[in-house]
C-alpha positions in Angstrom: 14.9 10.2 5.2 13.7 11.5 2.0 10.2 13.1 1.6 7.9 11.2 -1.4 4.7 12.3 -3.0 2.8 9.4 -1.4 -0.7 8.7 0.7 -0.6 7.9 4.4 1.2 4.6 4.0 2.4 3.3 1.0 4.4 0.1 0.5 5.9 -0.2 -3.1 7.7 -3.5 -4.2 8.7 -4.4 -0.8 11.1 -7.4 -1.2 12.3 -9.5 2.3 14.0 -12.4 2.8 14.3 -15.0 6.0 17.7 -16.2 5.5 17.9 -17.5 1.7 14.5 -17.3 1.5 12.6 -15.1 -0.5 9.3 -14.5 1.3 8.1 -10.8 0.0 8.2 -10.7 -3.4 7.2 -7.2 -4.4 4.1 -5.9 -2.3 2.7 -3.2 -3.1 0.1 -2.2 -0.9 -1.6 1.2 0.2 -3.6 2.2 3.9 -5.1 5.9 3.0 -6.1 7.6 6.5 -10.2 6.6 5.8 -9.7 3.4 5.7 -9.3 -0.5 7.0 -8.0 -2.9 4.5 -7.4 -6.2 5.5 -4.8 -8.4 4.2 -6.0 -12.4 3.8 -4.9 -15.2 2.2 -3.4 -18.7 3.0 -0.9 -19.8 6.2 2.6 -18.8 4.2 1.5 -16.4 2.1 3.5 -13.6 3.2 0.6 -11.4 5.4 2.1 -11.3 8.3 6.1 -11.1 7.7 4.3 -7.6 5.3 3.1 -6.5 8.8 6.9 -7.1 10.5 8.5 -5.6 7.9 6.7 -2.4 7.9 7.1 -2.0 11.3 11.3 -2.9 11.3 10.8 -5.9 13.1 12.3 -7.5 9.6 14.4 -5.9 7.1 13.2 -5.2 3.4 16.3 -6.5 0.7 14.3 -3.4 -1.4 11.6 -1.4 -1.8 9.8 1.8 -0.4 7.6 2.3 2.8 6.5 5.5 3.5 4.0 7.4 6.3 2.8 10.5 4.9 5.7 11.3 2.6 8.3 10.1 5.2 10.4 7.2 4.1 10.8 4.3 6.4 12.2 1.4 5.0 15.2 0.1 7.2 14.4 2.6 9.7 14.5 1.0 13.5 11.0 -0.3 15.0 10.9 2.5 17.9 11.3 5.1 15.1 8.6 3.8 13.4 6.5 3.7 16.5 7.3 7.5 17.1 6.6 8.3 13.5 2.3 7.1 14.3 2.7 3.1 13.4 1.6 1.3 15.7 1.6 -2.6 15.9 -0.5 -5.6 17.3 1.2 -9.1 17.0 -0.2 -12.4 16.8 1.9 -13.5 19.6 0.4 -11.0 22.3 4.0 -9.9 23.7 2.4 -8.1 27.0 5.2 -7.5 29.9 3.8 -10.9 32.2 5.0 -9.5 35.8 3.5 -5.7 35.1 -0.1 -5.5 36.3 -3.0 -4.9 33.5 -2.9 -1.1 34.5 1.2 -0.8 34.3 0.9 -2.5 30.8 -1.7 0.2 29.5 0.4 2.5 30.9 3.6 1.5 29.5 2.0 2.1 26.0 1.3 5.6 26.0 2.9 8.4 24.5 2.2 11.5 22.7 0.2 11.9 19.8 1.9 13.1 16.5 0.1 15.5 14.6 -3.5 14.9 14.0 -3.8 11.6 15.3 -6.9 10.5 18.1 -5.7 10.7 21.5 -6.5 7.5 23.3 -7.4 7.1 27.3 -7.1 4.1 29.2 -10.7 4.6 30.0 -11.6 4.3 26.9 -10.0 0.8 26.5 -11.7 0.2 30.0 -14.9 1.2 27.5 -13.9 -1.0 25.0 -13.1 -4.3 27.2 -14.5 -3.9 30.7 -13.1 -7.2 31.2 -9.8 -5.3 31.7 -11.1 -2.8 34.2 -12.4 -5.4 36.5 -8.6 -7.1 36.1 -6.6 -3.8 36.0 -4.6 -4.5 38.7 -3.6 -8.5 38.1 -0.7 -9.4 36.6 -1.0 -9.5 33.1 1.0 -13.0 32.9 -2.2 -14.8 35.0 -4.7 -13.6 32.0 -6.5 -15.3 29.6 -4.8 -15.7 26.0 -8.5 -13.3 24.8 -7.5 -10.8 27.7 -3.8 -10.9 26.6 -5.1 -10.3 23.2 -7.3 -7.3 24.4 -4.2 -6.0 26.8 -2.1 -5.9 23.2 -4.6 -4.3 21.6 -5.1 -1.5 23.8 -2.0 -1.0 24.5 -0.7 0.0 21.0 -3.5 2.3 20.5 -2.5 4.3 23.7 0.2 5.1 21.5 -1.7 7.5 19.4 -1.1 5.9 15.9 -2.2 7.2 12.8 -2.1 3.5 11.9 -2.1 0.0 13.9 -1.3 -2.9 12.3 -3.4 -5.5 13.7 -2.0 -9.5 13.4 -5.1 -12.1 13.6 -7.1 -10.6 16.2 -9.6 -13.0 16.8 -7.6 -16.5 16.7 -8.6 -18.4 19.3 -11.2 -15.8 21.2 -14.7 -17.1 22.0 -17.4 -15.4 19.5 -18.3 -12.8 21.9 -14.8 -11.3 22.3 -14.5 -11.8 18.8 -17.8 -9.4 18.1 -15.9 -6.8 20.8 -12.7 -6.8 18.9 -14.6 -5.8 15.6 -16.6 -3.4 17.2 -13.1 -2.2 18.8 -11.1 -1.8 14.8 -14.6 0.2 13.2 -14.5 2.5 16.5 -11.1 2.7 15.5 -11.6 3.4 12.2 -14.5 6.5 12.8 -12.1 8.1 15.3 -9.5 8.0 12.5 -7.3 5.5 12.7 -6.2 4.0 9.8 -5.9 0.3 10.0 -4.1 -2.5 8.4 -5.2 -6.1 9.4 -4.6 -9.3 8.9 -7.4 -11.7 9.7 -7.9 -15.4 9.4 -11.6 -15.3 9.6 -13.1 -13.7 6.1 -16.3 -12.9 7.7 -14.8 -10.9 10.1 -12.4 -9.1 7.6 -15.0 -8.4 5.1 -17.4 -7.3 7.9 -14.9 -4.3 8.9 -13.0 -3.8 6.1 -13.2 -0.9 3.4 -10.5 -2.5 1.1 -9.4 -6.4 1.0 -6.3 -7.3 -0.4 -5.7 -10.8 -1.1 -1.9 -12.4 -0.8 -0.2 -15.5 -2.8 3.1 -16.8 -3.1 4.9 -12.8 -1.4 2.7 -10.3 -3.5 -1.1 -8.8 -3.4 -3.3 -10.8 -6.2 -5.9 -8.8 -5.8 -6.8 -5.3 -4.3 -10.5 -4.4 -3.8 -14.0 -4.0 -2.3 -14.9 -6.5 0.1 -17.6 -7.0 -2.8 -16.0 -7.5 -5.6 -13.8 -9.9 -3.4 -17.2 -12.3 -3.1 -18.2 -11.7 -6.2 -14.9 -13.2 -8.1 -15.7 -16.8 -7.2 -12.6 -18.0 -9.2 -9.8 -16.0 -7.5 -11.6 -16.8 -4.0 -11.2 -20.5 -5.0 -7.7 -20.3 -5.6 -6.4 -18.3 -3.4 -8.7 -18.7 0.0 -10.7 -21.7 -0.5 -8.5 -24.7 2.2 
């Protein structure tokens, strides 16, 4: 893997297909290590097959992605992992027959160089919910515990940066509040974070950067403020 003048992770003109069909059409999207930009747009915009493919999960046709410097297009999912990515998907793949505890556990490894070193008591901290549950199957949670389970999880990993996939769909408001509380802890311990959420509140509430997505690229790239101030591109590119 080659070494590129680059931030901490850089996408540039990231194309990725499903078949025949062209989903990515050129991203080009930056995370630097102080920040939380949050991807939104529209159901088939391309948000979260950006997330899979920077994580391995799918397989760029072209393009760069890079994590300080180190270039990982094409490279396998664990060796991204390993590298400080670290992933949260919308589907909440927890290991149903391991206890709360032995999922946590399964998560952890070591830190690479100058990333946070995460406890499981701090994710006790975090969702006490958990603690009280740690030894029950985590097949026999909620779908909002599952979604806290994930969540923790990944960050035992150490990450420099987690992509997070909708968060919040389908949690009551008050788990919702704890998962947002959750990414800006995240963020002041220094974790840089990438996430896609449904719910703009919530994305502009956290977020230092918003990036808008249409049709496989980024539209728009900016402060959650000048997001709500452009009435026009909100209009037609997040208004249902």
């Amino acid at each position: 893997m080659n070494a590129i003048e680059t931030g901490l992770l850089e996408v540039r003109d990231i194309h990725a297909h499903y078949g025949k069909s062209h989903v990515l059409h050129g991203v080009d999207l930056s995370v630097g290590a102080d920040e939380v930009v949050s991807l939104v747009g529209r159901n088939g915009s391309g948000r979260s097959t950006t997330m899979k493919t920077i994580m391995g999960l799918v397989a760029p046709t072209s393009g760069r992605i890079s994590l300080r410097g180190r270039e990982l297009a094409g490279a396998r999912p664990y060796a991204i992992c390993r590298a400080g990515i670290a992933y949260v998907p919308e589907e909440r793949e927890i290991f149903r027959n391991l206890s709360v505890d032995e999922n946590l556990r399964m998560g952890e490894q070591r830190p690479v160089h100058g990333a946070h070193r995460w406890t499981i008591a701090e994710m006790f901290d975090y969702f006490p919910r958990l603690k009280e549950r740690r030894n029950t199957k985590a097949g026999s949670l909620s779908g909002g515990e599952q979604q806290m389970l994930t969540m923790c999880r990944s960050l035992l990993g150490n990450p420099l940066v987690i992509l997070i996939d909708e968060p919040t769909e389908g949690l009551a408001p008050k788990l919702v509040a704890q998962v947002a509380e959750c990414i800006q802890d995240m963020h002041r311990k220094g974790v840089a974070v990438l996430l896609v959420e449904q719910k703009l509140t919530i994305a502009l509430k956290v977020s230092t950067r918003v990036c808008v997505m249409g049709h496989g690229r980024i539209v728009f790239d900016g402060s959650p403020g000048e997001l709500t101030a452009n009435d026009a591109l909100v209009s037609q590119w997040l208004a249902v």
